[in-house]
C-alpha positions in Angstrom: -43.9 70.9 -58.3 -41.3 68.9 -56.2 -41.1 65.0 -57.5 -42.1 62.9 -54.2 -41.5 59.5 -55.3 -38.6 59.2 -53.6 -40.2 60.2 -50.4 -43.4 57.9 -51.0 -40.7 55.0 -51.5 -38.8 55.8 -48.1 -42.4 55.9 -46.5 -43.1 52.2 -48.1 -39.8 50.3 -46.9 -40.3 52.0 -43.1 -41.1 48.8 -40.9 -43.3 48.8 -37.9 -40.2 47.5 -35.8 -38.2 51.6 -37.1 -41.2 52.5 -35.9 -41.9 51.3 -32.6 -38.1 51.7 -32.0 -38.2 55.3 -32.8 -41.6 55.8 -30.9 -39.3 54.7 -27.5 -36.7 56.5 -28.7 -38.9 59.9 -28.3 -40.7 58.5 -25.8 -44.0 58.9 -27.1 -47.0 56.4 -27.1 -48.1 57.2 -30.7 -51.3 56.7 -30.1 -53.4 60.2 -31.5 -50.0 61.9 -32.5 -50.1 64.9 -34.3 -47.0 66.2 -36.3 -45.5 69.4 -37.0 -43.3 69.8 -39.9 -41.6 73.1 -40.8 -39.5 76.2 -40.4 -39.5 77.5 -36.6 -40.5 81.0 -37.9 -43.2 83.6 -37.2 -45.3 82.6 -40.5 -46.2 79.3 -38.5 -47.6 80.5 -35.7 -46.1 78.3 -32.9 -48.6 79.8 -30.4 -51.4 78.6 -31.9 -50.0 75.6 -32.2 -49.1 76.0 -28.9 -52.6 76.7 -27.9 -54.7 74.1 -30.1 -52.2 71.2 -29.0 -52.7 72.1 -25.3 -56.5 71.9 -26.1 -56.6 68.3 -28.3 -54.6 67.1 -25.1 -57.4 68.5 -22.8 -59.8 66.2 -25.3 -57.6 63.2 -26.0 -55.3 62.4 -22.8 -53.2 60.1 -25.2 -52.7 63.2 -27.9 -49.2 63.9 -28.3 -47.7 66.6 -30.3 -43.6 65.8 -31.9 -42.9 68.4 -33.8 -40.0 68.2 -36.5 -37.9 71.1 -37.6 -35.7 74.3 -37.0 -35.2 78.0 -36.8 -35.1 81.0 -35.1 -38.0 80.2 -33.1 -36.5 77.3 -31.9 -36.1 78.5 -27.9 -39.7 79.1 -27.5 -40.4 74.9 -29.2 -37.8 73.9 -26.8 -39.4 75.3 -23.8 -42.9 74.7 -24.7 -41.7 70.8 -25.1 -39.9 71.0 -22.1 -43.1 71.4 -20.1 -44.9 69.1 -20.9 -44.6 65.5 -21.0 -46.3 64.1 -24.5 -44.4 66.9 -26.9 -41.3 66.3 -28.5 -39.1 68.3 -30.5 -36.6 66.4 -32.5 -34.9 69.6 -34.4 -34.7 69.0 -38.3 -35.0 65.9 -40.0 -34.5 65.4 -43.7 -34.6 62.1 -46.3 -35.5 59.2 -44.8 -35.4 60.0 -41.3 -38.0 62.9 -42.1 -40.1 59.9 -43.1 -39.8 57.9 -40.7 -40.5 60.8 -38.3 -43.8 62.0 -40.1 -44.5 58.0 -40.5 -45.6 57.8 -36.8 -48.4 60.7 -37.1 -52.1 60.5 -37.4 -52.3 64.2 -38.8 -50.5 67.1 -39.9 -50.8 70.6 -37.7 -49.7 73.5 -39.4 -51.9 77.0 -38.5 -49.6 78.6 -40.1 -48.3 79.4 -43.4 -48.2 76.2 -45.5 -45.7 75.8 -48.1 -43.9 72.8 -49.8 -44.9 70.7 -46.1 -47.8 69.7 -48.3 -46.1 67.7 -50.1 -44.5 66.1 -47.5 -47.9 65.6 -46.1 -49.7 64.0 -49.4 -46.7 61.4 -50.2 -47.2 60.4 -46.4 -50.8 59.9 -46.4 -50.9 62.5 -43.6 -53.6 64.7 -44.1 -52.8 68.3 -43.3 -54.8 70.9 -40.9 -54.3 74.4 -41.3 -56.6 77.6 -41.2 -57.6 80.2 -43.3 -54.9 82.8 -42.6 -54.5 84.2 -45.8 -50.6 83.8 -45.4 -50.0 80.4 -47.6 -47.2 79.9 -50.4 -48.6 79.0 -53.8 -48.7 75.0 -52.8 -51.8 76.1 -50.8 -53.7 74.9 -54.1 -53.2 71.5 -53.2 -55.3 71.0 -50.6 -58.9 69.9 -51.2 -60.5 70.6 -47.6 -62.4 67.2 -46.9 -60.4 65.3 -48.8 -57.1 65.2 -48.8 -56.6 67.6 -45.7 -58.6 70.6 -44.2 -58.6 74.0 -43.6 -60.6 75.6 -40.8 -61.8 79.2 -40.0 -58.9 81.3 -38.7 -59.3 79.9 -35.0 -58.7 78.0 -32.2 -62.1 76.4 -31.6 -62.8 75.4 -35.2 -59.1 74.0 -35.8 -59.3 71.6 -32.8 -62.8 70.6 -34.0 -60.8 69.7 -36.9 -58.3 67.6 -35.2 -60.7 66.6 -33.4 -63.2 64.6 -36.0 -59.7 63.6 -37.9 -58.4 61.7 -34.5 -62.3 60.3 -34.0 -63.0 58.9 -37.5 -60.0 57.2 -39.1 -61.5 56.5 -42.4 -61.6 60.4 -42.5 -57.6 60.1 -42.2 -57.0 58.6 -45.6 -56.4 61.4 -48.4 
């Protein structure tokens, strides 16, 4: 597998002052944040993101949604974000301003096809949601549902259930 070390050290030097200086730079609260991380492709399903973001922001009115990455699906990322107030799309990010990115999350959304993201998610401390789509690269082995992230039933409801008791119980956060 990929060596995160160097990813788990960036995450350690990140002060709370990058933080909160990158949380106005967004302008985001932070407060129930959930991250996206990924290729703007098909395999991710961006409208179920769409959907269950829409939803944990129906449940949670200080949920926001910055979602980190690029690709051909870009357009429909920008003008989802451009609608609504608490999503942010910051394009790609890689090295340490990846981390410092993903540092300011609470959880990891991916519906979608989940891939070397893990990783990224693990050496954060992020945990990762995603469904069972049947459409995951080989690093789907990783995850250990409950413990170090969770994968719900192919759908809306269950996924932002998910979310949902992640955002509710932060002990349940830490993978």
């Amino acid at each position: 597998t990929v060596d995160v070390s160097r990813l788990i050290g960036w995450r350690e030097s990140i002060t709370p002052i990058e933080q909160a200086n990158l949380v106005g730079k967004v302008g985001l609260r932070g407060n129930h944040l959930g991250i996206f991380l990924g290729s703007l492709t098909p395999a991710k399903r961006l409208d179920f993101l769409f959907k269950i973001s829409d939803l944990l922001r129906a449940r949670f009115a200080d949920f926001e949604l910055l979602i980190v990455g690029d690709g051909p699906l870009r357009d429909n990322v920008r003008d989802y974000a451009i609608t609504r107030q608490w999503v942010r799309w910051v394009g790609a990010k890689h090295d340490r301003q990846k981390v410092l990115h993903l540092s300011l999350g609470k959880v990891m959304l991916n519906p979608g096809m989940v891939g070397l993201g893990i990783l990224d998610s693990f050496a954060m401390g992020l945990p990762v949601v995603t469904t069972d789509c049947k459409i995951h690269s080989p690093e789907i082995a990783y995850l250990e549902s409950g413990r170090n992230g969770l994968m719900t039933e192919n759908n809306v409801e269950a996924f932002v259930e998910g979310v949902e008791r992640l955002l509710l119980n932060p002990e349940l956060q830490q993978n």
